[in-house]
C-alpha positions, 0 to 999 in steps of 0.5 A: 512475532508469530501471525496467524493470517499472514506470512512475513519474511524479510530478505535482502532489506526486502518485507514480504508480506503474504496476505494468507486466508486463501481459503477465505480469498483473504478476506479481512478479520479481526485477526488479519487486521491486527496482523497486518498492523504488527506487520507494519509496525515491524517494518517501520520500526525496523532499519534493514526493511528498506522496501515492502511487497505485499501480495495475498495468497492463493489466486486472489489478493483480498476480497475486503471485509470477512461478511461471514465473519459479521454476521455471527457479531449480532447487535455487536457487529457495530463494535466489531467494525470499530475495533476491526477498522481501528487496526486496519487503519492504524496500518494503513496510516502506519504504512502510507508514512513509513519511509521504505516503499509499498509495492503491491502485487496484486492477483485476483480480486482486490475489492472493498478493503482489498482495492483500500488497501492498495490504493494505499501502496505507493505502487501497485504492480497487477496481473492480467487476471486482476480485478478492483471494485469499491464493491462496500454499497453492494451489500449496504456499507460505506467506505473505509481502509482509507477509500474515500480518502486516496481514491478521489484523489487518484480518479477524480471526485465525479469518477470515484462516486460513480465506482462507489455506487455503481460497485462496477468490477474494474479490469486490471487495464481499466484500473491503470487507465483511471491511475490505480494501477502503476503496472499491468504484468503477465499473472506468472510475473507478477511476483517476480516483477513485484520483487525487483522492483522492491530490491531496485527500490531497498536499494535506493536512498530511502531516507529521500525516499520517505521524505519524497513520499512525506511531501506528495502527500501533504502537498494535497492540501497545503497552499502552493507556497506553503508547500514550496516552504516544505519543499526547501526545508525538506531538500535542505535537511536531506543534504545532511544524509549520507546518501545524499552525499554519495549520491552527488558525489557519484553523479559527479564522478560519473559512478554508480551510487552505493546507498546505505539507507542513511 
């Protein structure tokens, strides 16, 4: 598929997705939205992506919504947020439940949808230069891209109002002391470390991967023993797979697993 305001690349069982409007510090239009939904929906649909990077490119990851892009809406900017938010979120949703892991690498700003948008990666890889602010009531908007949704429960709820209101700009370090960030890397690194870590993971079971992932999510807001339930069933089920199988096997035998994503 050919993307207009992203690059897309898939090497060693490894989606690279590069968020690419630099000139506008990749900032989100209806265009981005849709890309980045098709983009997603390749990877889920597709078995050789076993793991995903996405990064932005340029010097900054994204800075949240195109506002240039709104104001030429007029009295049609409510419909146009509607249907920008609609593809935005189909991919976020998309993404947060597919079975191969998210990483992040983060350079830059990552503000409004940006800091959305990595909130929702499984893991967010950052440079020293990074820099997160939920930045939406500075200019008089609300949350989307899934921000009220995963940062209460990544900060706390006290923490995360006082970051929406306040819109004050986060360091990198900062942000993994509050658990927004799994890492703080040098800026030279950054992709480098990101795309390790990504072939470390698409070399992994991914079938127990995207189960795991399934369960620590919806264990938020289940009862301890519904989640325990959940927990037997979904064990049960993946000692049926292949990988499973290879790696008891080779835990027993003292080897290294060879994982084949089944």
């Amino acid at each position: 598929m050919n993307y207009t305001t992203l690059l897309f690349d898939v090497k060693d069982h490894v989606a690279h997705i590069t968020l690419n409007r630099p000139e506008a510090l990749n900032a989100i239009n209806r265009e981005w939205a849709w890309d980045l939904m098709h983009a997603i929906l390749q990877c889920d649909e597709d078995p050789a992506v076993r793991a995903v990077v996405i990064s932005g490119a340029g010097s900054h990851f994204c800075a949240g919504g195109d506002l240039k892009s709104f104001t030429s809406q007029g009295k049609d900017l409510p419909i146009h947020i509607k249907e920008v938010t609609t593809y935005l979120h189909a991919a976020i949703s998309r993404m947060v439940r597919m079975k191969a892991p998210v990483v992040a690498a983060v350079q830059g700003y990552a503000v409004g949808a940006g800091m959305s948008l990595a909130l929702a990666c499984d893991f967010v890889l950052a440079a020293r230069s990074a820099r997160f602010s939920v930045a939406y009531t500075r200019v008089g908007l609300t949350p989307d891209g899934s921000m009220s949704y995963f940062l209460p429960r990544t900060v706390g709820l006290k923490r995360a109002i006082e970051l929406t209101l306040s819109n004050r700009m986060l360091t990198a370090e900062e942000a993994f002391g509050l658990g927004i960030v799994t890492r703080v890397v040098a800026g030279e690194e950054l992709l480098t470390q990101a795309s390790q870590l990504a072939l470390q993971l698409a070399s992994g079971p991914s079938k127990s991967f995207g189960a795991a992932k399934r369960l620590m999510q919806m264990g938020w807001n289940q009862t301890l023993e519904t989640q325990m339930e959940e927990e037997s069933r979904t064990i049960a089920d993946i000692a049926r797979t292949e990988d499973t199988q290879e790696g008891i096997a080779a835990f027993v035998a003292k080897r290294t697993p060879k994982y084949k994503g089944e």
